[in-house]
VOLO-331864 format. One record per residue (C-alpha): chain; x, y, z; residue in three letters. Coordinates in pm, whole numbers, plus 50000, padded with zeros to 5 digits. Example, Ala and Ser with C-alpha at 12.3 -4.5 7.8 and 13.67 -1.06 7.14 Angstrom:
! residues 2
rec mol A, xx 51230, yy 49550, zz 50780, type ALA
rec mol A, xx 51367, yy 49894, zz 50714, type SER
END
This chain:
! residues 155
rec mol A, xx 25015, yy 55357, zz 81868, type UNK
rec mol A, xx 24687, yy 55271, zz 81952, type UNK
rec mol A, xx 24586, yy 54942, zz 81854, type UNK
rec mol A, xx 24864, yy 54706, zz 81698, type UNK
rec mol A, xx 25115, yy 54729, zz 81465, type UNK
rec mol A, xx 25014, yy 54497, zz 81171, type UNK
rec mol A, xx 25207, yy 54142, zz 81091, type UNK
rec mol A, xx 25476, yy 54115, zz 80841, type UNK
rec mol A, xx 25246, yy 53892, zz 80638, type UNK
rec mol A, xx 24973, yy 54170, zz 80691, type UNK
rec mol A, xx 25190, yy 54438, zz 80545, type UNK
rec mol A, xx 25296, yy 54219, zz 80267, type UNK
rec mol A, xx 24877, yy 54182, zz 80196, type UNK
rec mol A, xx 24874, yy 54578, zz 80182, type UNK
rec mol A, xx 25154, yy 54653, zz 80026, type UNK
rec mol A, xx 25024, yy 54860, zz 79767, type UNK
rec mol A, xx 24826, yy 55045, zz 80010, type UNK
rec mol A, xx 25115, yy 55133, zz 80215, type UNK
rec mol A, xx 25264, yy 55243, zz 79873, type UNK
rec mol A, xx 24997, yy 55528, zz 79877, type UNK
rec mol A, xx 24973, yy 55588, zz 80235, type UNK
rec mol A, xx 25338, yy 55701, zz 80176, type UNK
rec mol A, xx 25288, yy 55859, zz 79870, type UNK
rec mol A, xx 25014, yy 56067, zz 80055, type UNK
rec mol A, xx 25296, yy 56215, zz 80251, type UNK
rec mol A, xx 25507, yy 56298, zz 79943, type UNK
rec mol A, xx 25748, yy 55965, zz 80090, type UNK
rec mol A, xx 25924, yy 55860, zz 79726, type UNK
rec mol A, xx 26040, yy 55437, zz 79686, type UNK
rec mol A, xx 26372, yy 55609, zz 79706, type UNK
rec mol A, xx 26327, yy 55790, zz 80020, type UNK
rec mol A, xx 26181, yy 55561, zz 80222, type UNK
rec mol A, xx 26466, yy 55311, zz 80183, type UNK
rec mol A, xx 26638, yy 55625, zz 80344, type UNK
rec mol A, xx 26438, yy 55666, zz 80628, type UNK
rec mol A, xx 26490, yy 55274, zz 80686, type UNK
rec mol A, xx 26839, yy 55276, zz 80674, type UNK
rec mol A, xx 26932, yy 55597, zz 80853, type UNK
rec mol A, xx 26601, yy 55679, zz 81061, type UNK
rec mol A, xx 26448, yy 55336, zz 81187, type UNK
rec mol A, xx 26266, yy 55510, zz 81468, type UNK
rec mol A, xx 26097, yy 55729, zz 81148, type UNK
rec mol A, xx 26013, yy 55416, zz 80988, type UNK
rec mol A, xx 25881, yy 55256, zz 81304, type UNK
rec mol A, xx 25634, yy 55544, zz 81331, type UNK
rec mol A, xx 25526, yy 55524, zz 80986, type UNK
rec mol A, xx 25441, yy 55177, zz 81046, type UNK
rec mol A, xx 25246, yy 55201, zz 81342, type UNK
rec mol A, xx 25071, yy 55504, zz 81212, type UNK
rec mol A, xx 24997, yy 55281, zz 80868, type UNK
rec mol A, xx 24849, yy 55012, zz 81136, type UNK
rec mol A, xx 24669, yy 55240, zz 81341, type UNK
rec mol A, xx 24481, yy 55326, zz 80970, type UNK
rec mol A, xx 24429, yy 55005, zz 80916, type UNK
rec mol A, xx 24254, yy 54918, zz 81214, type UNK
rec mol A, xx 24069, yy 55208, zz 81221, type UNK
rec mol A, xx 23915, yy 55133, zz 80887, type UNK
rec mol A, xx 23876, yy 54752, zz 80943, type UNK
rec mol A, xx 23682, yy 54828, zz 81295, type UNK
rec mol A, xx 23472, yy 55078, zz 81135, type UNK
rec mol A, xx 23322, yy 54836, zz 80888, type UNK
rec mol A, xx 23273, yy 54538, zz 81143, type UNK
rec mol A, xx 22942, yy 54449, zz 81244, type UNK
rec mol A, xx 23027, yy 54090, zz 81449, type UNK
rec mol A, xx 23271, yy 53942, zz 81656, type UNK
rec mol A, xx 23253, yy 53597, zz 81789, type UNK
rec mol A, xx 23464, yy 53408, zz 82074, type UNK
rec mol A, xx 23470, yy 53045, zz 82033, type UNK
rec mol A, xx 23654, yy 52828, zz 82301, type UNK
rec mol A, xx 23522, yy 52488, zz 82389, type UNK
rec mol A, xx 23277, yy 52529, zz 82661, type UNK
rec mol A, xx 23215, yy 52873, zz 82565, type UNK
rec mol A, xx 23034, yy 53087, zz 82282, type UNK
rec mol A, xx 23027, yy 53416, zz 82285, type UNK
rec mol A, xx 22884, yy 53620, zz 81998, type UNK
rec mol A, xx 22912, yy 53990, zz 81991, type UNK
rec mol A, xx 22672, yy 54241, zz 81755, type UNK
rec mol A, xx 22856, yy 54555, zz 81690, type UNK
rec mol A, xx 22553, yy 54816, zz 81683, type UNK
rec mol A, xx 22567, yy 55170, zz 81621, type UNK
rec mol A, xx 22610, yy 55263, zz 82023, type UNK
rec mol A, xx 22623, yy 54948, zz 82202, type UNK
rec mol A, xx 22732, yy 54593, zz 82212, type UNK
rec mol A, xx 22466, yy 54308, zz 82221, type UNK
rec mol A, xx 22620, yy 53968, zz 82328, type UNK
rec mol A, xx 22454, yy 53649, zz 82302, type UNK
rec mol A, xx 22644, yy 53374, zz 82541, type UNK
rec mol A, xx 22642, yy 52992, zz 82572, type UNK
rec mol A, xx 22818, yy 52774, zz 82846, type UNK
rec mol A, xx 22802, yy 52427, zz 82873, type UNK
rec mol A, xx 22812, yy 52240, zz 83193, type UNK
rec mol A, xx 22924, yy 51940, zz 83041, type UNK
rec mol A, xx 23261, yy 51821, zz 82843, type UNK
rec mol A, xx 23087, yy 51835, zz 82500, type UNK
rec mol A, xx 23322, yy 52090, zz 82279, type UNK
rec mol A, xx 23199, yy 52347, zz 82057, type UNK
rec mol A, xx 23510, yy 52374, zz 81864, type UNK
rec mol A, xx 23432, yy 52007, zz 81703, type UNK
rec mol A, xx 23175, yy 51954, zz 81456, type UNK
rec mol A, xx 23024, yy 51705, zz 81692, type UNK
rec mol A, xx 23055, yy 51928, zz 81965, type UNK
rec mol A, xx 22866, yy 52173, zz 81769, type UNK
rec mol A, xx 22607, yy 51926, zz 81635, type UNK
rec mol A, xx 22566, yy 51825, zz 81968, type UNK
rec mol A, xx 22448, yy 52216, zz 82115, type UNK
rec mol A, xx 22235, yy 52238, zz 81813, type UNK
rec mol A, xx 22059, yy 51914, zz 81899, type UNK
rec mol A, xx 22049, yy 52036, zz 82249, type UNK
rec mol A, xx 22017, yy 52376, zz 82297, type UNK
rec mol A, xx 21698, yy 52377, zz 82566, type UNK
rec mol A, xx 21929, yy 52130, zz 82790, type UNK
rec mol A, xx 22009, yy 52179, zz 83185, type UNK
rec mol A, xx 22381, yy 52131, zz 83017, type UNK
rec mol A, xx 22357, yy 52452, zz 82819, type UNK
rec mol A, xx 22273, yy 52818, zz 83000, type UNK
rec mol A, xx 22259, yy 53089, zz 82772, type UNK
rec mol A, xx 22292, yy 53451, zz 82838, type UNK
rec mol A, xx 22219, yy 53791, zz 82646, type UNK
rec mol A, xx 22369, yy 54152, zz 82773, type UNK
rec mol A, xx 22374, yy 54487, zz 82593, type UNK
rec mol A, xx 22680, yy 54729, zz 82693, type UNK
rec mol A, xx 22723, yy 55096, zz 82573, type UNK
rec mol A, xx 23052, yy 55158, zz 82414, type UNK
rec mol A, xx 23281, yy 55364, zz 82633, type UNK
rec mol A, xx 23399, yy 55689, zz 82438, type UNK
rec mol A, xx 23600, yy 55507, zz 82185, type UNK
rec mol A, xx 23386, yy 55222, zz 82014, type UNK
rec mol A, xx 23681, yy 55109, zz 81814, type UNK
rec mol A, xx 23865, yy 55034, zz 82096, type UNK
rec mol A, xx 23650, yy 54864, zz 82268, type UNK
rec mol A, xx 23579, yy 54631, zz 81935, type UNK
rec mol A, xx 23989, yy 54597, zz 81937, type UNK
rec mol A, xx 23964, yy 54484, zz 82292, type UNK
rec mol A, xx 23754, yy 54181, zz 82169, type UNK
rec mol A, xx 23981, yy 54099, zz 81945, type UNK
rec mol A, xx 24233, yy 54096, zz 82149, type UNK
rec mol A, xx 24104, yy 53862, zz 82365, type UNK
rec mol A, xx 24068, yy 53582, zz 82067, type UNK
rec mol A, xx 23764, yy 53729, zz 81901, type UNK
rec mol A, xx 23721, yy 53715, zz 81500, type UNK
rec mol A, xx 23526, yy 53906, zz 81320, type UNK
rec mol A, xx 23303, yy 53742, zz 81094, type UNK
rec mol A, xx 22972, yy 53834, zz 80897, type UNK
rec mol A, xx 22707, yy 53711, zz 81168, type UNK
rec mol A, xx 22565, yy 53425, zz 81112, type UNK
rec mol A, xx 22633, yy 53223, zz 81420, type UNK
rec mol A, xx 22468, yy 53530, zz 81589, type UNK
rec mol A, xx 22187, yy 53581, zz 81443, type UNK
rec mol A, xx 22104, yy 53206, zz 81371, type UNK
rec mol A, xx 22074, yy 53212, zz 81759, type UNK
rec mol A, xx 21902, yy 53509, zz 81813, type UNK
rec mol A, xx 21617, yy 53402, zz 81570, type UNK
rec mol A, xx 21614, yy 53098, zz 81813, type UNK
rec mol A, xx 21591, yy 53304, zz 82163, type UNK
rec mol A, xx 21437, yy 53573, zz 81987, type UNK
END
């Protein structure tokens, strides 16, 4: 497997879809109860390679990540062969996971308190993985707007 196998809530979301995925390998309702009952480690591979589809398909399509904690911002733009990041830390206990917090950074974004940083990394031979990494690591991938309302501000 090489990302994650999807939640139980997630499968129950794409339920249809996994429908076809096993359809698309001639896997009947009937059979697949089989495989469950009397070849787990069959159905466990099924799953995972269902996931592995999944994620595939969801990474291709992203175009933003962001990592939110609250001294931190980190927003990531998912180009076509690199990663542009646009990071914020605050040196002071303000927290940009409250609305005041946020207020607060938008009221003072020039302040000592906040240093700001951009980067640009290539992706290492798998791009996908490299997005799934992020996520990983509390990232959520969203349609951009935090990132590019900053980046029309330091750009």
């Amino acid at each position: 497997m090489k990302y994650s196998r999807l939640t139980k809530e997630q499968f129950e979301e794409l339920h249809q879809e996994f429908i076809n995925f096993l359809a698309t390998q001639s896997i009947t309702a009937e059979e697949w109860s089989d495989i469950k009952a009397n070849k787990p480690e069959v159905a466990e591979q099924e799953l995972d390679v269902f996931s592995d589809l999944v994620w595939e398909g969801v990474l291709n399509k992203a175009k933003y990540i962001e990592h939110i904690s609250a001294q931190q911002m980190h927003l990531f733009h998912l180009e076509a062969k690199s990663i542009r990041l646009i990071a914020l830390k605050l040196k002071n206990t303000q927290d940009l996971t409250t609305k005041s917090g946020y207020q607060w950074l938008r009221e003072n974004l020039l302040s000592d308190d906040v240093e700001l940083f951009q980067a640009n990394k290539d992706y290492s031979e798998d791009a996908n993985l490299d997005k799934f990494k992020l996520i990983q690591q509390g990232g959520v991938i969203t349609k951009g707007d935090l990132f590019n309302y900053f980046d029309d501000i330091i750009g």
